[in-house]
C-alpha positions in Angstrom: 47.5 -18.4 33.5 51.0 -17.5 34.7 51.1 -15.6 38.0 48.6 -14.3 40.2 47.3 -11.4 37.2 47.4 -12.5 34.0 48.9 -10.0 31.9 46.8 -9.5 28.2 48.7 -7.8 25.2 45.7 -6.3 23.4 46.8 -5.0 19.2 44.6 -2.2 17.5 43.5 0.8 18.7 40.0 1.8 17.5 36.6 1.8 19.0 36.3 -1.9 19.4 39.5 -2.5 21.0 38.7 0.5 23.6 35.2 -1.8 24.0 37.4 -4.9 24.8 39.9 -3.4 27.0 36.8 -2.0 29.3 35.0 -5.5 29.3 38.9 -6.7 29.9 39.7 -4.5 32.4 36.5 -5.4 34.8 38.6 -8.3 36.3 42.0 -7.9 37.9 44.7 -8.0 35.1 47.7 -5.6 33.6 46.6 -4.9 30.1 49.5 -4.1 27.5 48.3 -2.0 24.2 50.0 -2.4 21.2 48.7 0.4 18.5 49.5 2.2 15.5 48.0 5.6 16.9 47.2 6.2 20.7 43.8 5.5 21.9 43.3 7.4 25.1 40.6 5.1 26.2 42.7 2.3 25.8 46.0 4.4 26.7 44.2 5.0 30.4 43.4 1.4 30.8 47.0 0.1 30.5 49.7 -1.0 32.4 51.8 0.2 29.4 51.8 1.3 25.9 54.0 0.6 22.2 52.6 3.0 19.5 54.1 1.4 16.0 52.5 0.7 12.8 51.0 -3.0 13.5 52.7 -5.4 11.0 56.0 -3.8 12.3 57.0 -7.2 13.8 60.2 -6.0 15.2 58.6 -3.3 17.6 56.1 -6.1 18.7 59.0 -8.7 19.6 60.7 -6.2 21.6 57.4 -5.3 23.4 56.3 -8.6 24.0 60.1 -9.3 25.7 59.3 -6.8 27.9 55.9 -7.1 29.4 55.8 -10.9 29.0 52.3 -11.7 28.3 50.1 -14.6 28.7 48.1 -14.4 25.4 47.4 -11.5 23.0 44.0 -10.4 21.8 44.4 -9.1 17.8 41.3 -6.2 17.4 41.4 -5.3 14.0 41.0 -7.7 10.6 44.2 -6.1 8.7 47.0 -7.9 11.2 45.2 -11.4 11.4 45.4 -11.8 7.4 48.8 -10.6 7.4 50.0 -13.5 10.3 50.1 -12.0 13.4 49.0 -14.9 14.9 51.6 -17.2 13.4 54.5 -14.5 14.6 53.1 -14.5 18.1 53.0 -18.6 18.2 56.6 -18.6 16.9 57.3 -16.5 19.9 55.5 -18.5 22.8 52.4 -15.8 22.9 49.0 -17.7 22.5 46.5 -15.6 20.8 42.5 -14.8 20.6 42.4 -14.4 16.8 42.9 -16.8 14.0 46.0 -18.1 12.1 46.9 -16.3 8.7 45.3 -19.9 7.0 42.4 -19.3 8.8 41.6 -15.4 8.6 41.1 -16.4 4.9 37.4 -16.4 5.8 37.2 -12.5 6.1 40.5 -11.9 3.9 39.2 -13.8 0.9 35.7 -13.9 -0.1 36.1 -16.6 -2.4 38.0 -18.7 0.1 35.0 -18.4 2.2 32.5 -19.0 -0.9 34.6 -21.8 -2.0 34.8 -23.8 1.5 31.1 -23.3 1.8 30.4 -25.2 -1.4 32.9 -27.6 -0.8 31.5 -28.6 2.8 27.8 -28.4 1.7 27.3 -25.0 4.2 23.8 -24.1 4.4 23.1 -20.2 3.6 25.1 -20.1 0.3 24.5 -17.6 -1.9 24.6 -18.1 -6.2 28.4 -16.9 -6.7 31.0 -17.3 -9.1 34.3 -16.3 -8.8 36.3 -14.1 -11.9 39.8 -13.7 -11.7 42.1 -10.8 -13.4 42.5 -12.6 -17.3 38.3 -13.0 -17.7 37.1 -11.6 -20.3 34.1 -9.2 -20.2 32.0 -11.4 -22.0 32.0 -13.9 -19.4 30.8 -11.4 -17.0 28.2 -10.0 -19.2 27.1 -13.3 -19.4 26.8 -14.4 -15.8 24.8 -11.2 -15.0 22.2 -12.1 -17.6 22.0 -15.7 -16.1 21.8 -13.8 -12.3 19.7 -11.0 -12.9 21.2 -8.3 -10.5 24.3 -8.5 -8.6 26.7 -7.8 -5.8 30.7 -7.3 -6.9 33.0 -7.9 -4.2 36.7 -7.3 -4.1 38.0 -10.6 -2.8 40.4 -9.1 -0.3 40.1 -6.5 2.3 38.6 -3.3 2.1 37.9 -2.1 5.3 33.7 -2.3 4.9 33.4 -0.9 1.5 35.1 -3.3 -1.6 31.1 -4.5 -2.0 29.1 -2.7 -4.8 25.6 -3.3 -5.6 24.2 -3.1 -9.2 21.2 -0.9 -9.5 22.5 1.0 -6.9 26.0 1.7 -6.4 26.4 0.6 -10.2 23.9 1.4 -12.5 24.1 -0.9 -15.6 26.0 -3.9 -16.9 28.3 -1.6 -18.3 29.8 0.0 -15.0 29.7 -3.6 -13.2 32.1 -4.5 -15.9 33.9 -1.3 -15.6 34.3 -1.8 -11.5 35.7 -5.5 -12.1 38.1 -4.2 -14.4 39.3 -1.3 -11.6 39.8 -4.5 -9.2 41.6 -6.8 -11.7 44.1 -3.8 -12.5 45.0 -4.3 -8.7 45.6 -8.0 -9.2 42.6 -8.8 -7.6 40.0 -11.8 -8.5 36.3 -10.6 -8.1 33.1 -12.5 -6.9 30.2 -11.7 -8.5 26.8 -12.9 -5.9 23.4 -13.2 -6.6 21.8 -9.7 -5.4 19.0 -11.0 -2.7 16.6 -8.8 -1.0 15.7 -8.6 3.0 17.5 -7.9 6.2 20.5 -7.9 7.8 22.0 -8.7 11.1 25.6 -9.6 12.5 26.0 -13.3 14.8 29.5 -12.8 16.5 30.5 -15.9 18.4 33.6 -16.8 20.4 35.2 -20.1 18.7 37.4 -22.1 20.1 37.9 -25.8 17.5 34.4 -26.7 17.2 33.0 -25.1 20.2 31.1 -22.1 19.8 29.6 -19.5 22.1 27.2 -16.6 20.7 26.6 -13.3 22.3 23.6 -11.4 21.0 22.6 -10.2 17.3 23.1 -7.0 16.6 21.9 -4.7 13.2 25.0 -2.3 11.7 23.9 0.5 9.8 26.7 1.1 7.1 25.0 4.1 5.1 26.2 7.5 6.3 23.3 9.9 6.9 19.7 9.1 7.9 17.3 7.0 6.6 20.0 4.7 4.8 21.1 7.4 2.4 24.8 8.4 1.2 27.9 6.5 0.8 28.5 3.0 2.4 30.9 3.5 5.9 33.0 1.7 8.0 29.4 1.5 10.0 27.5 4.3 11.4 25.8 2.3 14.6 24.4 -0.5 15.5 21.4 -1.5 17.7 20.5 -4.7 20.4 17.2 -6.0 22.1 17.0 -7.0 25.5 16.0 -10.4 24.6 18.9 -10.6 22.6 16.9 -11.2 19.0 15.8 -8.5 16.9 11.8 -7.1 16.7 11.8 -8.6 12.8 14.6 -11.8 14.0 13.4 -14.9 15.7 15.0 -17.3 17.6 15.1 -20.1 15.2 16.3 -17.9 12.5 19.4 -17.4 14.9 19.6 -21.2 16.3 19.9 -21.8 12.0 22.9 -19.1 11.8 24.8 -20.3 14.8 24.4 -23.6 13.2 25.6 -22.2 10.0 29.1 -20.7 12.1 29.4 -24.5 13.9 29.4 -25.9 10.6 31.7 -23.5 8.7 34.4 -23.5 12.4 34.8 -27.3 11.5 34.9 -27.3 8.0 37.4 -24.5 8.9 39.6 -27.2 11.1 39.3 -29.7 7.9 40.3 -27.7 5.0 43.2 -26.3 7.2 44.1 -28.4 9.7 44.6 -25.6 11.9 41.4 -25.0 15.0 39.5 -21.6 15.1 40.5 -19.9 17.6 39.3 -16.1 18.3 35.6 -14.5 17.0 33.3 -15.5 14.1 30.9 -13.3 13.0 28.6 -13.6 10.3 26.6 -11.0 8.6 23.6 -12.7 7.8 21.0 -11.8 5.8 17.2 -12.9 6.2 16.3 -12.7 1.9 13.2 -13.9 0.4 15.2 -17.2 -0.7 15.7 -17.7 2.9 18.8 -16.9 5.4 22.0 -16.3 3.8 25.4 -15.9 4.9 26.7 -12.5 3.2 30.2 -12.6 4.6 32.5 -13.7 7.3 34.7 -11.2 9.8 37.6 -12.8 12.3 36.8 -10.2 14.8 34.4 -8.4 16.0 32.4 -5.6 14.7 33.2 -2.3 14.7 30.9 -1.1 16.1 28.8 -4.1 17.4 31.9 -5.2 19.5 29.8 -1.8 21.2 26.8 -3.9 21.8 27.6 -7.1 22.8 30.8 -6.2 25.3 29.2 -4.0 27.5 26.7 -6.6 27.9 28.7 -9.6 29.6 28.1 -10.9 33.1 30.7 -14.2 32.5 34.0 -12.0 33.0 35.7 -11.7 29.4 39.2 -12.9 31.1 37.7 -16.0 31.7 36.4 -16.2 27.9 39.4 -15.9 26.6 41.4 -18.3 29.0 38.8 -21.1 28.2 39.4 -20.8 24.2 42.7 -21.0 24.7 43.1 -23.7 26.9 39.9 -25.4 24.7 37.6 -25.5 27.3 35.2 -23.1 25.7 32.3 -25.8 26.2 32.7 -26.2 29.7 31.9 -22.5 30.1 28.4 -20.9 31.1 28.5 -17.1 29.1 26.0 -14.7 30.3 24.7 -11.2 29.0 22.4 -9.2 30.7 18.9 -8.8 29.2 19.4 -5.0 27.9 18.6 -3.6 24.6 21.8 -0.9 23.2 22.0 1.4 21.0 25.8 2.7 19.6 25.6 5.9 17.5 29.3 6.7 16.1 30.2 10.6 15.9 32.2 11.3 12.8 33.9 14.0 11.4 31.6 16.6 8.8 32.1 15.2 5.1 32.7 11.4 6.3 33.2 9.4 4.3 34.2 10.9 1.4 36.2 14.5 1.9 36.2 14.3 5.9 37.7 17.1 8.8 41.1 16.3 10.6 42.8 17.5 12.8 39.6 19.2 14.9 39.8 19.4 18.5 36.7 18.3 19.9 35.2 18.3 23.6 34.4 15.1 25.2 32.3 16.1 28.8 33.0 12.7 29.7 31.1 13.0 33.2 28.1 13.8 32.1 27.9 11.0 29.0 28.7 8.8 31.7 25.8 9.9 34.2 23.4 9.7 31.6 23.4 6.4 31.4 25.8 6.3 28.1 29.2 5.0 27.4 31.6 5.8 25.2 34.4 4.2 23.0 37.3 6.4 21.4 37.7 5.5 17.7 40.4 7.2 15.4 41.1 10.1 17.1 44.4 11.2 19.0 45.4 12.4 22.1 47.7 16.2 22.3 48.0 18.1 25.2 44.8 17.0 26.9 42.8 17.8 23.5 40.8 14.9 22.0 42.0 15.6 18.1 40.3 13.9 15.2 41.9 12.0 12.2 40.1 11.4 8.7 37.8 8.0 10.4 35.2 7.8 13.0 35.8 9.6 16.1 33.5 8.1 18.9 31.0 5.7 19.9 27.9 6.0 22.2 26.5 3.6 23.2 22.9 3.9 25.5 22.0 1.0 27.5 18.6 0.4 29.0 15.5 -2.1 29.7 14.1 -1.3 25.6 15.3 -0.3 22.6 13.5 3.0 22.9 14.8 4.0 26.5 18.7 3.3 25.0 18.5 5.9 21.8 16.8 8.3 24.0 20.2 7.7 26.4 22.2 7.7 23.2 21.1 11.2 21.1 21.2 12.7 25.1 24.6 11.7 25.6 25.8 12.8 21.9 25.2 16.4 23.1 28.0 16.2 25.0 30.4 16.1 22.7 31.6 19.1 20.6 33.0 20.0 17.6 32.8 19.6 14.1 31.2 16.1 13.9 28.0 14.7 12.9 26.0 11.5 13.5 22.4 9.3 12.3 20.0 10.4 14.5 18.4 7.2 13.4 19.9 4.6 14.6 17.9 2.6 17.0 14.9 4.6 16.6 11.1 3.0 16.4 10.8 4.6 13.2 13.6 3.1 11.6 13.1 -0.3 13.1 9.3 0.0 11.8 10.7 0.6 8.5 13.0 -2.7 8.7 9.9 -5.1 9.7 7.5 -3.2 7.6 9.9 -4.2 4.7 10.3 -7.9 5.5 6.4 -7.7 5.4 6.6 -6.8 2.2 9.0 -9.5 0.8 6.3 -12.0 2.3 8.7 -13.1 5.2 7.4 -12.2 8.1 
C-alpha cells in the first residue's frame, strides 16, 4: 500500500457498508465514503464524505482526485453491474468488487445458470430460460414437465424479483401472467425447478481462484414472525459459534465452498477477467440434495452483520492480499461466537411503509448490552436519526450460543424508539427447532 495509512474509498451507504467500515476501521487507516444518502455510522467513521447518486461517475472522479485512494470497496450490487469497477480501473483505483463481465453472476440469473451448465457446476437446479417473444404455451408446457416452480426476473431486483408458485402465485395461470409483467419490461425470465428444504448464505472473499470463507449464516426474508407476510430486503439473520448451522454440517459446507471454487474459475474462463471481491451463494439443502439458488457479488445485507463483527485476521489486510493475489498466503480467523442481527424497520414495511419518522437511538446502552448496531437507510438532520421508506437499523447480539445472542439482541431493540417494528423471531430456539424439525421431515437429516 502507498504510504504509511492506506487510505480506503468505501461506495454505498447502508447497513452493510456501516458493518464494513467498523471491521475497516479496527486497523489504522483514513476511510473515504462515497454515498448516495448519508449514513451516520459510516459518516463518523470517515476521514471525509461525497453524498451523490452512485453511478454519477463525474462526482466519483472528482472525489477520487481528491483523497487519492489506494483501492475502493463497492457495498452494494446496483454499482458493480452497472461498471463501477471498470471506471475505477480506468482511473488507477484497484477495487474489492468484480468487473461489470463478472457481476453478471448476481445481475443475470441466467448468465449464472448458463455458466453452471456449461462448466458442469455441481448444485444445478432444473431451469430453463424464456425470453420476452415466448409464447405462453411454451411456458405452460414447461410447468407441466416441472411440476411447481420458481420465476425469477433475470436482472436485479433488490431481494424480491423471485416468485414461487403455490405461494406467491397460485396457478399456472398467474405464473404466466407474472412472466408476461417481466417481458413487458424487456426482461428474459428463468423458470427453476421449485425444491423443498433449507437455506443458508456461504460468503467468501475471492481473489482468481483463491477462495477464503467466513461463516454460514441463515437470512430470514419474510417480514413478520414465523415466516409470514411479504418477501424483504431480509429481516435478520443468525450464526453459530462453531461456525455451521444446528441443521448444517460441515461437509454440506466443504461441498458449497467447493461449489464457489469451481464457479470463481469457470468465472476466470468464460471471461477472462479474475474474481475479485465477495461470492456468496445462497444455498439450499433440498431433498434432491444441495443446490445453489443464486449468486450475490457482495455481501449480505444483513449477513455482512454476522460475519464482519466476527474477524480476528484485520479486514485491511484481507483486502490488500486480494488485491495484490495473495489471498492463499493468508491465515483468516473468526472468533467462535454465535450472532444474531434483527433489523428494525419502519410500520407497514414492505409494502406502504413510514418515512420521514424521527426515531431515538440510546446508543450507549445497545452498546453495553453486549449489542451492536449498524445504520441502514435512514438519514441524519439536526442530530435526529430520520427514517426513509427501507430498513432502518441492525442489531446484532454477540455471545458464546445462539440463545445468549437473541436474548442480547430483543434487549438491545428496546433501546430504540419510534415507529418501527421488528421479528422477534429471528435466532430464537423455537424458530431454529422449527427449521431442523422440517429437514426431518423431508428425510434429510
Amino acid at each position: 500500500m502507498v504510504g504509511k495509512r492506506s487510505k480506503v474509498l468505501l461506495v454505498g451507504q447502508g447497513a452493510r457498508e456501516h458493518a464494513i467500515a467498523k471491521a475497516l476501521k479496527r486497523s489504522d487507516l483514513e476511510l473515504y465514503a462515497f454515498m448516495k444518502a448519508k449514513n451516520p455510522g459510516i459518516a463518523k467513521l470517515s476521514t471525509k464524505v461525497k453524498i451523490a447518486k452512485l453511478n454519477d461517475y463525474g462526482a466519483l472522479e472528482e472525489f477520487i482526485s481528491d483523497v487519492h485512494p489506494d483501492f475502493a470497496v463497492i457495498g452494494p450490487e446496483n454499482p458493480l453491474a452497472e461498471g463501477i469497477v471498470d471506471f475505477l480501473q480506468d482511473k488507477g483505483v484497484e477495487s474489492i468488487g468484480p468487473m461489470k463481465t463478472n457481476a453478471r453472476v448476481e445481475a443475470s440469473k441466467s448468465f449464472t445458470r448458463e455458466l453452471m451448465k456449461k462448466y458442469n457446476i455441481p448444485g444445478i437446479i432444473e431451469f430453463k430460460v424464456f425470453q420476452p417473444d415466448s409464447k405462453d404455451q411454451d411456458i405452460i408446457d414447461y410447468i407441466n414437465k416441472l411440476g411447481k416452480v420458481v420465476v425469477k426476473r433475470d436482472g436485479l431486483a433488490g431481494g424480491k424479483g423471485v416468485k414461487l408458485m403455490g405461494e406467491h402465485l397460485k396457478g399456472i395461470d398467474e405464473v404466466v401472467a407474472f412472466c408476461k409483467e417481466i417481458f413487458q419490461q424487456g426482461e428474459p425470465v428463468v423458470l427453476e425447478e421449485l425444491l423443498v428444504g433449507e437455506e443458508f448464505s456461504l460468503q467468501c472473499f475471492v481473489s482468481g481462484e483463491d477462495i477464503i470463507s467466513t461463516p454460514i449464516a441463515q437470512d430470514h426474508k419474510r417480514a413478520y414472525d414465523g415466516d409470514q407476510g411479504p418477501n424483504t430486503g431480509g429481516m435478520g439473520s443468525y450464526s453459530a459459534e462453531d461456525h455451521l448451522l444446528p441443521f448444517i454440517q460441515a461437509k454440506i459446507v466443504e461441498e458449497a465452498k467447493d461449489i464457489i471454487k469451481k464457479s470463481a474459475k469457470a468465472i476466470k474462463e468464460e471471461t477472462g477477467q479474475d474474481y475479485c471481491g465477495i461470492l456468496y451463494g445462497g444455498f439450499m439443502l433440498s431433498t434432491k440434495g444441495l443446490k445453489l439458488l443464486e449468486y450475490n457479488v457482495r455481501f449480505g445485507d444483513p449477513e455482512a452483520m454476522n460475519v464482519l463483527p466476527l474477524l480476528k485476521t484485520p479486514l485491511i489486510d484481507i483486502f490488500s492480499a486480494m488485491i495484490k493475489k495473495e489471498l492463499a498466503t493468508l491465515k483468516v480467523e473468526f472468533e467462535q461466537k454465535a450472532t444474531v442481527c434483527k433489523y428494525l424497520v419502519p410500520e407497514g414495511y414492505p409494502v406502504s411503509p413510514k418515512k420521514e419518522e424521527p426515531i431515538d437511538v440510546a446508543v450507549e446502552k445497545i452498546l453495553n448490552e453486549g449489542a451492536d448496531l449498524f445504520y441502514s437507510s435512514v438519514s441524519e438532520l439536526e442530530g435526529k436519526i430520520i427514517t426513509t421508506s427501507s430498513r432502518a437499523i441492525a442489531i446484532v447480539g454477540i455471545a458464546d450460543t445462539i440463545e445468549q445472542a437473541e436474548e442480547i439482541a430483543e434487549k438491545a431493540t428496546t433501546y430504540v424508539k419510534g415507529p418501527l417494528f421488528h421479528r422477534k423471531d429471528v435466532g430464537t430456539k423455537a424458530l431454529i427447532q422449527k427449521r431442523i424439525d422440517h429437514l426431518k421431515e423431508l428425510n434429510i437429516l
